[in-house]
C-alpha positions in Angstrom: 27.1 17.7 -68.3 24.8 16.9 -71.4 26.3 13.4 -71.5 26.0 12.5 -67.6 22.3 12.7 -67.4 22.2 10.2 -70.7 24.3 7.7 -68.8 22.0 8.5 -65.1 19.2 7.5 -67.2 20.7 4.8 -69.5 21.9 3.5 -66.7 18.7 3.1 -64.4 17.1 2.2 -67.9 19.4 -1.0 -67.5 19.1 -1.4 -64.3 15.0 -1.8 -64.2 15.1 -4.1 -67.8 15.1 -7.1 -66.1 12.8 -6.7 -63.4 9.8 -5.0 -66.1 10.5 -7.8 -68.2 10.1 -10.6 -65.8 6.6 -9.3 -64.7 5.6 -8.1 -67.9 6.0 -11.8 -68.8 5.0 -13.6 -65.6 2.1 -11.3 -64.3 1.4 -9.2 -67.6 1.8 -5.8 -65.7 4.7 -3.0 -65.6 4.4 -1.7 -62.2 4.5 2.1 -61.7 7.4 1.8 -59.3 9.9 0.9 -62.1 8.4 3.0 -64.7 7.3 6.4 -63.2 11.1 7.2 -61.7 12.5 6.8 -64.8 10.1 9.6 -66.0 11.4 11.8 -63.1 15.2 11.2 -64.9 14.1 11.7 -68.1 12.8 14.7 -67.5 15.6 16.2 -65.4 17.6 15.0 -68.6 15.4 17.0 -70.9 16.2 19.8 -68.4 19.7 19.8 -68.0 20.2 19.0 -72.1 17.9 22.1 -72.8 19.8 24.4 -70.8 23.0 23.1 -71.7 22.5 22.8 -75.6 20.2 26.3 -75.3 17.3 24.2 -77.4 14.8 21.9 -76.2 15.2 18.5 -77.4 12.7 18.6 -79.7 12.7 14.9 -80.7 12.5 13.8 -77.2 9.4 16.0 -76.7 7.5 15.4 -79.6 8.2 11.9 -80.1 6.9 11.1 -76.5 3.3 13.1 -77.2 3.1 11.5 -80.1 4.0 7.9 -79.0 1.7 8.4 -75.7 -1.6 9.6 -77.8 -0.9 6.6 -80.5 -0.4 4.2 -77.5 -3.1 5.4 -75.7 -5.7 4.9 -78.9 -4.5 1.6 -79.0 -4.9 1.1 -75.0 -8.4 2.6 -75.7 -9.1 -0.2 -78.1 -7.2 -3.0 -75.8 -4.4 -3.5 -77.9 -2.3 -2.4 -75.2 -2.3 -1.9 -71.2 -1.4 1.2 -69.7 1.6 0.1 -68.3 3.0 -0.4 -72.3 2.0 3.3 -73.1 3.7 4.3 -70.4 7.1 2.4 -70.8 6.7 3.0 -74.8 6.6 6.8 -73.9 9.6 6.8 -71.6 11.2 4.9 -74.1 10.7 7.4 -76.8 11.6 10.1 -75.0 14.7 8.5 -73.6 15.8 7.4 -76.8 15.2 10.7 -78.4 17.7 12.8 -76.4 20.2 10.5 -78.2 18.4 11.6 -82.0 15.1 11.2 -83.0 16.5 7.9 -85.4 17.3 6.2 -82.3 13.4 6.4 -81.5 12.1 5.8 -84.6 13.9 2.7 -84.3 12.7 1.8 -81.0 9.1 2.0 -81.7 10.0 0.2 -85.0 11.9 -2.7 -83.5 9.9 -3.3 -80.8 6.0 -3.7 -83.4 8.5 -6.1 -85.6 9.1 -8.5 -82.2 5.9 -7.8 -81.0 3.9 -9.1 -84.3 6.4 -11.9 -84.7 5.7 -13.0 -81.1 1.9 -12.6 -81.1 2.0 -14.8 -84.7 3.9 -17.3 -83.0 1.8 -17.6 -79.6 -1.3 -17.5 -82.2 0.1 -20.3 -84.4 1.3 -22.7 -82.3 -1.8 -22.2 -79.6 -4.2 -22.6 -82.1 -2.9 -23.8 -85.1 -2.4 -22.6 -88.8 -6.1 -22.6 -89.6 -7.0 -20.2 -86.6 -4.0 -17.8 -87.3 -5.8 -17.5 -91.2 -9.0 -16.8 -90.0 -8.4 -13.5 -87.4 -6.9 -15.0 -84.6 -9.5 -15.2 -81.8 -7.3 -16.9 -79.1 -4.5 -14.4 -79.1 -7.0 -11.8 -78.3 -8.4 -14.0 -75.7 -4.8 -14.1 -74.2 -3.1 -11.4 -75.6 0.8 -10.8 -76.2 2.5 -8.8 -73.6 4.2 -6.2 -75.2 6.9 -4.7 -72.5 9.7 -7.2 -73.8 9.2 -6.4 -77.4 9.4 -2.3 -76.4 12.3 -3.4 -74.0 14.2 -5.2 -77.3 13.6 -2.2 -79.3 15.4 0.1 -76.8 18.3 -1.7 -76.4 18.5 -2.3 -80.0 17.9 1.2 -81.0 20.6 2.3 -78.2 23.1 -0.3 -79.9 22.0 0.4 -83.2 22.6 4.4 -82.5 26.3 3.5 -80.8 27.1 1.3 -84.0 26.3 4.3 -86.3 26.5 7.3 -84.7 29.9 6.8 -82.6 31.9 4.1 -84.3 30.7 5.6 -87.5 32.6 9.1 -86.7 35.6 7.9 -86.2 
């Protein structure tokens, strides 16, 4: 039963990707209606793993306060919007039903695209003298950061397959 709910919510995980990352790019928002269900899955999953493993999942639980209170500082300071600490917390706590690697790796994955993307918008918007001296355009404009947290999922997801299921055999 443990291993249905992962595909339920890996599976409506896939299903919204491409939607959230279209109007995280073209509108710069990650509307509720694709991001709060999956929180409804994730936590039946958390349910139905707990009771069926006789343990909470731990690394799902904990990652996703901790992710949520470190996102939500940096939503405090407008690094991010809500919607990002949102989807980054879903993420996490998707991700670490599978092992708390898998969201370590997320998280990781997804600040590596995210600071390679916001150099590049800052570089080529402004040039290389702005991107030495702080960076005051990208600020202006920002770098939405859905895609990057969406990149680190499904790499972390692959990543976690590569390692954890090919490598057993």
């Amino acid at each position: 039963m443990g291993s249905l709910v992962i595909w339920v919510l890996f599976g409506y995980l896939a299903c919204v990707t491409i939607p959230l990352a279209y109007s995280d790019v073209r509108e710069r928002r990650l509307p509720n209606s694709y991001v709060l269900p999956g929180f409804v899955i994730v936590f039946w999953a958390i349910a139905v793993c707990w009771i069926h493993d006789s343990a909470p999942p731990i690394a799902s639980l904990l990652g996703g306060l901790v992710v949520v209170l470190i996102f939500y500082c940096g939503a405090a300071l407008g690094g991010f919007g809500m919607g990002d600490v949102k989807l980054a917390t879903l993420i996490v706590m998707s991700l670490g039903l599978l092992s708390w690697w898998a969201a370590f790796v997320a998280i990781t994955l997804a600040g590596a695209v995210g600071g390679v993307a916001g150099y590049t918008v800052l570089w080529r918007s402004a040039g290389r003298r702005e991107a030495a001296t702080g960076g005051a355009a990208l600020r202006a404009r920002g770098v939405p950061f859905g895609v990057p947290l969406l990149i680190g999922l499904w790499g972390a997801a692959v990543l976690w397959g590569v390692v954890f299921l090919w490598g057993a055999e």
